[in-house]
C-alpha positions in Angstrom: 0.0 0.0 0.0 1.5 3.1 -1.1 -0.9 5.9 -0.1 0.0 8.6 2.0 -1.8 9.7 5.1 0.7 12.7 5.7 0.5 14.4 2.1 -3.8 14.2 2.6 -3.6 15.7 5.8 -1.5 18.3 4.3 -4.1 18.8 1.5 -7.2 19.1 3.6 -5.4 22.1 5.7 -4.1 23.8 2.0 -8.1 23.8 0.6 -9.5 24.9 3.9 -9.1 28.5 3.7 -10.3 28.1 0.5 -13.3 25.9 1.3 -12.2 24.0 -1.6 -13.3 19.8 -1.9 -10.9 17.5 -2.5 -11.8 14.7 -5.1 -9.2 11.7 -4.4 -8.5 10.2 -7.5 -8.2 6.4 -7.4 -8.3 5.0 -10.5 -6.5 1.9 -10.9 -6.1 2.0 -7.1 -6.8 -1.1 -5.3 -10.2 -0.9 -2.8 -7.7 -1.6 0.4 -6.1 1.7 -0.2 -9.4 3.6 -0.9 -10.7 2.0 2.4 -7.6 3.6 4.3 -8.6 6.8 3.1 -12.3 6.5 3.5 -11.6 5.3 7.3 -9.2 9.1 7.3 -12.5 10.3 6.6 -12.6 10.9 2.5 -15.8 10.8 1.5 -15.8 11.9 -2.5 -13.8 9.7 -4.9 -12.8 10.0 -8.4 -12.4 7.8 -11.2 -11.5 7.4 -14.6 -12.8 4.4 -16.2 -16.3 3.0 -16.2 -16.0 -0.5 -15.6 -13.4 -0.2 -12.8 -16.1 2.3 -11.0 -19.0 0.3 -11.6 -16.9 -2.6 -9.8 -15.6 -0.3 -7.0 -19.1 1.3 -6.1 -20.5 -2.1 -5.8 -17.6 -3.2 -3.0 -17.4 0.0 -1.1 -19.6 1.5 1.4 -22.7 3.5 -0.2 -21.6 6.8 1.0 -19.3 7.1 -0.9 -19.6 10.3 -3.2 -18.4 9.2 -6.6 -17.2 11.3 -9.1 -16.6 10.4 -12.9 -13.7 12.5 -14.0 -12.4 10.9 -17.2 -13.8 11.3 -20.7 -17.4 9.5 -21.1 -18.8 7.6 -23.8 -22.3 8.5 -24.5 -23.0 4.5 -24.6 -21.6 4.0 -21.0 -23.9 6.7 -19.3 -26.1 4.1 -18.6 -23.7 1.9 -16.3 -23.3 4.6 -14.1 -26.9 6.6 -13.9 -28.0 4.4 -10.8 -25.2 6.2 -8.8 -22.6 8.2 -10.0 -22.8 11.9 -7.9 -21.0 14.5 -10.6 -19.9 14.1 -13.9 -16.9 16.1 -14.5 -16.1 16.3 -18.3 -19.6 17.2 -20.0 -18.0 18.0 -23.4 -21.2 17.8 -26.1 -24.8 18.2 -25.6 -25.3 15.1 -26.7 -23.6 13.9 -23.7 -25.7 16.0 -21.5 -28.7 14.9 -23.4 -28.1 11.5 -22.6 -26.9 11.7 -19.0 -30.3 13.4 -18.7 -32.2 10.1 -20.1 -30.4 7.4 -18.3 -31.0 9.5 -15.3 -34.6 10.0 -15.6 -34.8 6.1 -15.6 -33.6 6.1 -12.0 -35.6 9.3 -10.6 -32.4 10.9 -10.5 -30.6 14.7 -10.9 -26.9 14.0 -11.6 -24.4 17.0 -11.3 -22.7 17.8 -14.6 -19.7 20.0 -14.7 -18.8 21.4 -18.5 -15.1 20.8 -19.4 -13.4 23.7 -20.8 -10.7 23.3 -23.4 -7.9 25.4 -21.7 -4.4 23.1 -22.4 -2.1 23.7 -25.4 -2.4 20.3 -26.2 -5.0 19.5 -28.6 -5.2 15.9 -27.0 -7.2 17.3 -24.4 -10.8 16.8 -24.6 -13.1 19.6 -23.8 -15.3 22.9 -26.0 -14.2 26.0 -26.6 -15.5 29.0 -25.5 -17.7 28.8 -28.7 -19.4 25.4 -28.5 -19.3 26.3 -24.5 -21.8 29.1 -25.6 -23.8 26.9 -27.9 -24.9 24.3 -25.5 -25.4 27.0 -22.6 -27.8 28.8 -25.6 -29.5 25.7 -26.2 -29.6 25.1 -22.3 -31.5 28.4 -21.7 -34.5 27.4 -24.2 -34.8 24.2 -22.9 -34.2 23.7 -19.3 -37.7 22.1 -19.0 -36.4 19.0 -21.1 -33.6 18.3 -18.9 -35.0 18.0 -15.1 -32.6 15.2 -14.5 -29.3 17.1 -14.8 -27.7 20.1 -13.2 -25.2 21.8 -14.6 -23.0 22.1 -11.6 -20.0 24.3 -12.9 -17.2 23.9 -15.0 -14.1 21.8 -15.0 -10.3 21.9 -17.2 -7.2 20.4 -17.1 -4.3 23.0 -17.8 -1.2 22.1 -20.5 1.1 19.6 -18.6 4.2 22.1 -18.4 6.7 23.3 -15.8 5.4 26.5 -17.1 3.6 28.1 -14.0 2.4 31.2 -15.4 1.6 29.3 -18.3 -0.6 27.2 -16.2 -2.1 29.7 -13.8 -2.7 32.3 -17.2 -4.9 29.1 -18.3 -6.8 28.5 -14.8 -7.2 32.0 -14.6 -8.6 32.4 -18.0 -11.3 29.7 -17.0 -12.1 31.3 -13.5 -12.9 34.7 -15.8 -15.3 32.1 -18.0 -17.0 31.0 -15.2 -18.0 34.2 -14.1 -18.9 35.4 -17.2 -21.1 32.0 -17.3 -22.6 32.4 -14.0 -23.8 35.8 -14.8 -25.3 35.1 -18.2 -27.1 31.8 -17.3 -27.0 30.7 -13.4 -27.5 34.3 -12.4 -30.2 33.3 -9.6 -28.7 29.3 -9.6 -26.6 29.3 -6.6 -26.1 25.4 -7.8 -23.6 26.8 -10.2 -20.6 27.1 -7.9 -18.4 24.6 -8.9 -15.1 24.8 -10.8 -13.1 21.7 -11.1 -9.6 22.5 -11.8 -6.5 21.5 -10.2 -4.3 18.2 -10.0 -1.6 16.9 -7.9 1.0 19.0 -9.8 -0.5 22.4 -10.2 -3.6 22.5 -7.2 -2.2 25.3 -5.2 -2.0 27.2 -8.2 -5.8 26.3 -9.5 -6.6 27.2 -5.7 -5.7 30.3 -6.0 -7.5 31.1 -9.4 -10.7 30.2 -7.8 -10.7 26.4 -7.7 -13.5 25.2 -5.9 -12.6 21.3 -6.6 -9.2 19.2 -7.0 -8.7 16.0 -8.3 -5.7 14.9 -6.5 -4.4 11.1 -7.1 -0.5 10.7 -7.4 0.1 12.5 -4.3 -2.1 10.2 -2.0 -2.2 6.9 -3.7 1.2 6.7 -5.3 1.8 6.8 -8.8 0.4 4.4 -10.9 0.7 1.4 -12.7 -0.7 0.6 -15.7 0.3 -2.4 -16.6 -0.9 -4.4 -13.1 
């Protein structure tokens, strides 16, 4: 077991001030070490992959607050409807459309946070501010068709670069959207407070560009590997 209690002590007193949530990412992580930290007292979990959630929900106690943060297929919405808490990385309306319908099957409201194309690299999913405008358009003539989502916030991943004032111009280029967002469309919504940016690498940056969120996983569980 590689996880460390230390470094998510540490983390909890750094988002504090900010009353920022910490999302512990444990994707590919084992349900021992995400047992350690829900017995710390972690409470909202992240993952990447459907299947492995799916699994890891079914084994682990039902408070659990899950999270999908990785890229979703519209086809496996279904497979996590019953449960999942937030949705991180809304990237289409279709996507939204059909979170809404899977949803609506289990008398649900899932939370859906719009990702933001922010990184240099174009490998990174995620609108620009153009489609982000599109589907809040569409949004605003017919919220009455989608009663079983909320859009929650936004969410983006920065450029992976030593560069910080590369990455903090890009979180706080996103943190300006946001606002821009929340006047426009959530004006009266005080649901739309989230913004989901921030990793092990560059969170006390994002928390100080108005992170609300970070989805922190090396630096607690240990880095990864893939080929287990």
């Amino acid at each position: 077991m590689a996880i460390n209690i230390n470094a998510y002590q540490a983390v909890l007193s750094q988002l504090k001030p900010f009353s920022a949530q910490l999302v512990a990412v444990s994707k590919t992580k084992p349900l021992e070490d995400i047992e350690a930290f829900y017995a710390a007292g972690q409470r909202i979990f992240g993952e990447n992959y459907v299947q492995e959630l799916v699994e890891k929900q079914a084994a682990l106690p039902a408070d659990i607050q899950w999270h999908f943060i990785g890229h979703l297929q519209s086809n496996k919405v279904k497979y996590l409807a019953p449960f999942v808490h937030t949705i991180h990385a809304v990237d289409s309306l279709k996507l939204l459309q059909e979170i809404n319908k899977q949803a609506a099957k289990h008398q649900r409201v899932i939370n859906c946070l719009l990702q933001v194309h922010i990184a240099a690299e174009e490998t990174k999913f995620g609108m620009d501010e153009q489609e982000l405008q599109q589907l809040l358009s569409w949004w605003n003539n017919h919220q009455s068709e989608l009663t079983h989502v909320r859009i929650a916030g936004l969410m983006g991943m920065a450029t992976n670069t030593d560069n910080e004032t590369q990455v903090r111009q890009e979180f706080h280029q996103l943190h300006q959207l946001f606002g821009s967002v929340k006047t426009t469309f959530f004006n009266t919504q005080d649901y739309f407070r989230e913004l989901s940016i921030g990793m092990s690498a560059d969170y006390t940056i994002a928390l100080e560009e108005g992170s609300t969120m970070v989805r922190i996983g090396s630096l607690l569980f240990g880095e990864r590997n893939y080929n287990q």
